[in-house]
C-alpha positions in Angstrom: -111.9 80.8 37.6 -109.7 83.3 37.2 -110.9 86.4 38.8 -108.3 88.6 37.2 -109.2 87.5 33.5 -112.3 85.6 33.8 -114.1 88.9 31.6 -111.9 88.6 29.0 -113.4 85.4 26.8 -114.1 87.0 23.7 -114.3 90.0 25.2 -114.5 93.0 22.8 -114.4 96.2 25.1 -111.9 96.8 28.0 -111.3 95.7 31.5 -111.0 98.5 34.2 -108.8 97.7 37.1 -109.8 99.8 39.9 -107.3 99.9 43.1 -110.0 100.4 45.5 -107.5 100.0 48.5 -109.1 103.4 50.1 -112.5 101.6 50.9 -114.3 101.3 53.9 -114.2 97.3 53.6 -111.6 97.2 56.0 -111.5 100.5 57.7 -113.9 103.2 58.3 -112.8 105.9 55.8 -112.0 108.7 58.3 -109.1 107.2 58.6 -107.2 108.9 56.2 -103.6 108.5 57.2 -104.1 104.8 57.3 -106.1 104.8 53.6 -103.3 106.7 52.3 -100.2 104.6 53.2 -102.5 101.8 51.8 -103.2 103.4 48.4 -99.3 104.1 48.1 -99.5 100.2 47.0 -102.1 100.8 44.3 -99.5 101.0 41.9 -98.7 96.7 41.7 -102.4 96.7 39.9 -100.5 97.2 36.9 -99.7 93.5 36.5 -103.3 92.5 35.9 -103.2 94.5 32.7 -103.9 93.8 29.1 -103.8 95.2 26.1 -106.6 98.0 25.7 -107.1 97.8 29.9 -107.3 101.1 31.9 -106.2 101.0 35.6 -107.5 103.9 37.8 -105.3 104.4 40.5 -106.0 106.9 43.4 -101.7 108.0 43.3 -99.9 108.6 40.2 -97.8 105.6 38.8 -94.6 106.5 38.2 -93.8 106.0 34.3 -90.5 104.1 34.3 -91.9 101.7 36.7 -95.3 101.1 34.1 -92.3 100.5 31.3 -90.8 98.2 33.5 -93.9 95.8 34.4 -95.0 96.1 30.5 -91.7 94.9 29.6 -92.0 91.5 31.5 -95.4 91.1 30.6 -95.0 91.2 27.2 -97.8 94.5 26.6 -97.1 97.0 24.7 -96.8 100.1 27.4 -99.1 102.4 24.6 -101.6 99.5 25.4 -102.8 100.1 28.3 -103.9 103.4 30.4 -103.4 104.5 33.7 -105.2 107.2 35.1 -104.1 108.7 38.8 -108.4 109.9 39.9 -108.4 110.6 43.6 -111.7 111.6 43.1 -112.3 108.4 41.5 -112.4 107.0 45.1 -114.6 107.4 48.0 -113.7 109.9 50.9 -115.7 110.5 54.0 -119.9 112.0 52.8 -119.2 110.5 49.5 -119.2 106.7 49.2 -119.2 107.1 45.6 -116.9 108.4 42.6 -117.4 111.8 41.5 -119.1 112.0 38.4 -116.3 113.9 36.6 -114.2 111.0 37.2 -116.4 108.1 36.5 -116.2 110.0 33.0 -112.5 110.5 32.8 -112.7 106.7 32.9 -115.5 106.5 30.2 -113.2 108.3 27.9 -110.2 106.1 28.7 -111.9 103.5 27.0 -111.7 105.0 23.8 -115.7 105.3 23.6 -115.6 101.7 23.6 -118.3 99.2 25.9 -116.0 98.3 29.4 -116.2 94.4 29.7 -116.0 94.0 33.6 -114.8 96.2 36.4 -112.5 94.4 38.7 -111.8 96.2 42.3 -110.1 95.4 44.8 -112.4 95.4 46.9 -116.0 94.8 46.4 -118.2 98.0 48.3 -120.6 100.8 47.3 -117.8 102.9 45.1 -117.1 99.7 43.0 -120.8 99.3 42.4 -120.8 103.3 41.8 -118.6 103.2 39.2 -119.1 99.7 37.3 -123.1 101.7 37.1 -121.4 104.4 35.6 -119.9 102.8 33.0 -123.1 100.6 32.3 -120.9 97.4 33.4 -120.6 94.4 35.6 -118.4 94.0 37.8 -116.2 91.1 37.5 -116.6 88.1 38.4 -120.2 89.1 38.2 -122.4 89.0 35.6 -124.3 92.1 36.4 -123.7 95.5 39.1 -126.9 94.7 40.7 -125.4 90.8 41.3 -122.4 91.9 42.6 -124.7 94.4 45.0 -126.2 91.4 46.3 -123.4 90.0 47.9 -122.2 93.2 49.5 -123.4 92.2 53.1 -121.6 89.1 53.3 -118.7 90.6 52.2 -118.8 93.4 54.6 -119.7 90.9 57.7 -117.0 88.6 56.5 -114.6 91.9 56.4 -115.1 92.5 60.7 -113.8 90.7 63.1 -117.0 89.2 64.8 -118.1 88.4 61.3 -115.7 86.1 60.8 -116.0 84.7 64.2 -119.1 83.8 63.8 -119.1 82.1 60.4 -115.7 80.1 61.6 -117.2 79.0 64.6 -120.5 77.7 62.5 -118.1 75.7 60.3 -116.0 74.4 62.8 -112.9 76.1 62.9 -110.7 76.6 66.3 -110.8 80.0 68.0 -109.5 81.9 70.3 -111.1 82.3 73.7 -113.1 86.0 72.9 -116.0 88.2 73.3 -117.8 90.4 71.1 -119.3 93.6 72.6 -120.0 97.0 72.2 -117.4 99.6 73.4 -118.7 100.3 77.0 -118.5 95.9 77.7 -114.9 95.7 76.7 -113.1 96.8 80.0 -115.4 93.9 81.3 -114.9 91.8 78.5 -111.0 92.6 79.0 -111.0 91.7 82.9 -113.0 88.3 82.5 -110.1 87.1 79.6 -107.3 88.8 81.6 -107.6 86.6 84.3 -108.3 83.6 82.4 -105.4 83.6 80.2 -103.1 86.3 81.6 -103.2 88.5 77.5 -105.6 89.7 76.0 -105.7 91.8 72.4 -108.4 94.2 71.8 -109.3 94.3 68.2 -111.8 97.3 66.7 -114.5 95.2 64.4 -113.3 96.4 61.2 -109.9 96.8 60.9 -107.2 95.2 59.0 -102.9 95.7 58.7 -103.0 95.4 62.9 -104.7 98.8 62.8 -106.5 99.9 66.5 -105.2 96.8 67.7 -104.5 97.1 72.0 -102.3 94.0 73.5 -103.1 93.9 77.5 -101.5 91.8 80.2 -103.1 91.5 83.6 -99.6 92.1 85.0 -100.0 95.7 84.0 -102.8 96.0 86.3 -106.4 97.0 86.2 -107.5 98.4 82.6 -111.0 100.8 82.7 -110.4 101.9 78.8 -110.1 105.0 79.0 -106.9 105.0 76.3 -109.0 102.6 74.0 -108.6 104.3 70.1 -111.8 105.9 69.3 -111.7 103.3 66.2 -115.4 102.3 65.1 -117.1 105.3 67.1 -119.0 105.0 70.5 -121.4 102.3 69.3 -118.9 100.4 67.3 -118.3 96.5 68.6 -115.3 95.3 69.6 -114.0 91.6 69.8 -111.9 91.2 72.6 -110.0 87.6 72.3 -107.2 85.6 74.3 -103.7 86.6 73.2 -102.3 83.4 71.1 -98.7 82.5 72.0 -97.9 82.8 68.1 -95.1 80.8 66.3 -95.7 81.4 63.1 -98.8 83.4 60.8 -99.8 81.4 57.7 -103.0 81.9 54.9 -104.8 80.3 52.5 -106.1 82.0 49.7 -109.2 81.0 47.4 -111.5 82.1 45.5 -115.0 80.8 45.1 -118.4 81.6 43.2 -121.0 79.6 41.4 -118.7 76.6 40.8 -117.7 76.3 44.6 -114.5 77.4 46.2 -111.0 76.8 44.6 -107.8 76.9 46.5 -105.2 79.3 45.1 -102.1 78.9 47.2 -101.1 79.1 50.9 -97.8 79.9 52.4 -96.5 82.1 55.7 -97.4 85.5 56.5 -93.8 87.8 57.5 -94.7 90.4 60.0 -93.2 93.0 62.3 -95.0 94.1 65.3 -98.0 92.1 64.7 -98.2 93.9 61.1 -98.3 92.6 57.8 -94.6 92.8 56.4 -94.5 90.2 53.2 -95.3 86.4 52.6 -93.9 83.8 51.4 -95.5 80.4 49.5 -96.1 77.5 49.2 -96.0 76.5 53.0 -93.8 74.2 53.7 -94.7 70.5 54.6 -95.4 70.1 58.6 -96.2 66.8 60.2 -98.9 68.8 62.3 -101.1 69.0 58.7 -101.1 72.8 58.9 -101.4 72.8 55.4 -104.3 70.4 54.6 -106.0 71.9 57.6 -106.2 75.7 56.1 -107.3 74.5 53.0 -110.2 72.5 54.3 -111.1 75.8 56.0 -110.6 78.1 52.6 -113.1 75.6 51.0 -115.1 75.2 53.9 -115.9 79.3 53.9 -115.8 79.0 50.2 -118.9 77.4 50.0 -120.4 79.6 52.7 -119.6 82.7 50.5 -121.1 81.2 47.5 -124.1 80.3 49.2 -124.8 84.0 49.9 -123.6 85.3 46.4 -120.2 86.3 47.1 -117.7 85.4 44.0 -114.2 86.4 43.7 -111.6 86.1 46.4 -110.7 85.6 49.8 -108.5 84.3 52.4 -108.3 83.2 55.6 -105.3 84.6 58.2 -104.6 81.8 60.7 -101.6 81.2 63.6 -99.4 78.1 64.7 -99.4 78.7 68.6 -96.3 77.7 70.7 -98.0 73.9 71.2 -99.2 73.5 67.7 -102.2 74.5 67.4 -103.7 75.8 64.4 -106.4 78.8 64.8 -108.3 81.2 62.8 -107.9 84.5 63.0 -110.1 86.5 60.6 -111.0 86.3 56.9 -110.3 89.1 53.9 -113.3 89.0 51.1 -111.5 90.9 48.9 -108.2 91.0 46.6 -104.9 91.0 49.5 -101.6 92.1 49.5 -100.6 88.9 48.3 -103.5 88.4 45.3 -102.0 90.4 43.1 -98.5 88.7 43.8 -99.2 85.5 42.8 -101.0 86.4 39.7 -98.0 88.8 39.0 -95.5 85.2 39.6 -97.8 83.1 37.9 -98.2 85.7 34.2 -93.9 85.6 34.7 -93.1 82.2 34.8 -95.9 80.4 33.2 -92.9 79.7 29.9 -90.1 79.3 32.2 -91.4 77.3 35.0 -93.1 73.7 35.5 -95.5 73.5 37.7 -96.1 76.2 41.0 -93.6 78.4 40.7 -92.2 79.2 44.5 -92.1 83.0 45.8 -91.8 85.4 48.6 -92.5 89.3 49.2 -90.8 91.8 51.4 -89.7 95.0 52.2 -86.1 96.1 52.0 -84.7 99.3 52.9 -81.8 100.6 50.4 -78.5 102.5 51.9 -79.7 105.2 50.0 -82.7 106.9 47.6 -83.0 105.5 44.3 -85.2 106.5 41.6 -86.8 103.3 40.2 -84.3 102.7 37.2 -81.6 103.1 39.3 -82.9 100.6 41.7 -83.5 98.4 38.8 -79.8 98.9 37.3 -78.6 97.7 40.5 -80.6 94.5 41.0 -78.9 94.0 37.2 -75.2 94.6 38.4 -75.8 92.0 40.8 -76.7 89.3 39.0 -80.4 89.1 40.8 -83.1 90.7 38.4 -85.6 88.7 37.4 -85.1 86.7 34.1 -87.6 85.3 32.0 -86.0 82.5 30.2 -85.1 81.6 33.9 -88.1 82.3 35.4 -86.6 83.6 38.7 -84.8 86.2 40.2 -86.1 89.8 42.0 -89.2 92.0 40.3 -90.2 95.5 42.4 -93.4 94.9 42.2 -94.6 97.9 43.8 -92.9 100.4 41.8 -90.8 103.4 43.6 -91.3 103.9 47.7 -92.1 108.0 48.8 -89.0 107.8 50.1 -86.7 106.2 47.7 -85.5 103.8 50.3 -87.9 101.2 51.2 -88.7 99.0 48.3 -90.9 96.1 48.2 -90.0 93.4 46.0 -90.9 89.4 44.8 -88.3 86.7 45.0 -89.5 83.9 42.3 -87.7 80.7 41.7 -88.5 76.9 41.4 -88.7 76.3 45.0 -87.7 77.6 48.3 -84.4 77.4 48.8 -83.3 79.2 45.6 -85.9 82.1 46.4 -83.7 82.3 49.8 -80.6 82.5 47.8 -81.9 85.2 45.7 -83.6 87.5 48.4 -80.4 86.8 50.5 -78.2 88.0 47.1 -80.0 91.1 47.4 -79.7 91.8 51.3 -76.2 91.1 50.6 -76.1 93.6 47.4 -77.8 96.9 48.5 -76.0 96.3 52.0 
């Protein structure tokens, strides 16, 4: 299944893409500043589209950028529309779009019947919208099916959750305790002097956001600086601090046929926060690799079970000894969904077999607009080439600040994706 397509088999109206990254899935929507340096990224949804597709964005798309991505694909950019509808999103008292712009959208079809809707995320503006239209929302055959598997995929979204479902299908752990906001100082002392760190992690949050690392050297902790993420009555899961050698993921997707592994590979991160990725994982004697898969399809089938169709993924670490252990689950389209089907559309003609690729962020000696950035990737010899099948795509279109790009390395395998990100770092130096 192929949740970015599966609506179009003979389909005769459009698809609507709809970059829900500003949802309360993952955070709670008063946080604005954190919603909007998410959306910023809503852009990359333009390489799911199709001829006759419309993409509602909540931030413009910049237009040489949507020339650019149209140009690889192979669509025509008079195709496809993109509309920039803040209010197409939810904000805090209004889960839902605003009429006006679930209208907007409506007329952006050209009149004609909307095949699917196909979010990001699947929550209450999704199912706002797809009602709007009169549609389903993909992979779902019907608005009110996809509405029935909303509370799995908002338990599946928190921390505790997850920890609860992994535990159930015998996944390893770390030490923790869930608990409301007054029994986490407590919660904190008991783990402190167990295992000497503790992290503190809100119940839904995602990106490292709210997140509070503790040591018992730093002495006694009552709370009092704990974020006020979640609200009085929020839980919290407080969980031993994991020794971390490396972050790694699977990523599936799963729905009446059973669960279906997509790819895996190793999470880059700064700080704790999400930075880029990089696939496939290599081969490890300590069968990290089988391991995570077993646990995609093992939560798979526990998502189909309760309705849920589409995709997921499971964020796991390698401790210091070895040991593998789940750390929470997205139900939803990730930063790296849209990546891999962007890698796999590019090089289906070009390469045999899983293409192998890697995301990051690099920061340019100076501000570029995006076919400037472009013309240098060019002069260097690294853009991406189709009849090769590798080389660097911005995926993400132009950064705010002209600077900090995030771009795909493709090749045939690892090494030559090294050679081409480490071309570029040696390029734009």
């Amino acid at each position: 299944m192929d949740v970015t397509r599966e609506s179009g088999q003979g389909r005769t109206g459009p698809l609507v893409l709809y970059a829900n990254l500003v949802s309360d899935l993952a955070v709670e929507l008063e946080e604005r500043d954190l919603l909007s340096g998410w959306a910023e990224q809503a852009p990359r949804e333009v390489w799911l589209l199709g001829p006759g597709d419309v993409l509602v964005s909540p931030v413009p798309v910049d237009e040489a950028f949507l020339r650019y991505a149209c140009a690889l694909t192979g669509v025509p950019r008079d195709a496809v529309t993109v509309l920039a509808l803040p209010d197409a999103f939810p904000v805090p008292g209004r889960p839902t779009p605003d009429r006006t712009a679930v209208e907007e959208v409506r007329t952006a079809a050209g009149g004609r019947p909307v095949a699917a809707v196909l979010p990001t995320a699947l929550d209450t503006a999704v199912l706002g919208l797809a009602r709007g239209l009169g549609a389903p929302v993909a992979p779902y055959a019907s608005a009110a099916a996809a509405e029935a598997a909303l509370e799995v995929t908002r338990r599946l979204n928190t921390k505790a959750g997850f920890r609860q479902a992994a535990i159930g299908r015998g996944m390893r752990v770390p030490d923790g305790r869930v608990c409301r906001r007054a029994g986490v100082p407590d919660a904190a002392a008991e783990l402190l002097a167990k295992h000497g760190r503790v992290v503190v992690k809100p119940d839904r949050s995602a990106g490292g956001h709210g997140l509070r690392f503790l040591a018992a050297a730093e002495g006694p902790w009552t709370g009092a600086d704990l974020a006020p993420v979640g609200g009085p009555a929020g839980l919290w899961v407080v969980e031993e601090l994991i020794d971390v050698a490396r972050s790694v993921s699977v990523q599936a997707e799963t729905g009446p046929d059973g669960p279906n592994v997509l790819f895996s590979g190793e999470m880059r991160t700064e700080a704790g926060c999400f930075t880029g990725y990089a696939s496939p994982l290599p081969p490890s004697p300590d069968g990290t690799g089988p391991t995570l898969e077993r646990w995609g399809r093992s939560l798979g089938t526990y998502l189909a079970e309760r309705g849920y169709a589409g995709p997921f993924s499971i964020d796991a670490m390698v401790s210091a000894s070895g040991e593998l252990i789940a750390g929470e689950s997205n139900v939803r389209r990730t930063a790296t969904t849209t990546p891999h089907a962007m890698v796999a559309r590019l090089a289906a003609a070009a390469v045999t077999g899983r293409p192998a690729w890697a995301t990051a962020r690099l920061r340019a000696p100076a501000a570029y607009s995006f076919d400037e950035a472009v013309a240098r990737l060019r002069s260097a010899g690294v853009a991406y080439d189709p009849a090769r099948g590798a080389g660097i795509v911005l995926y993400a279109g132009p950064p705010p600040d002209g600077r900090t790009w995030r771009y795909a390395a493709i090749a045939h395998d690892s090494a030559a994706v090294a050679g081409y990100e480490e071309r570029l770092r040696s390029s734009w130096a």
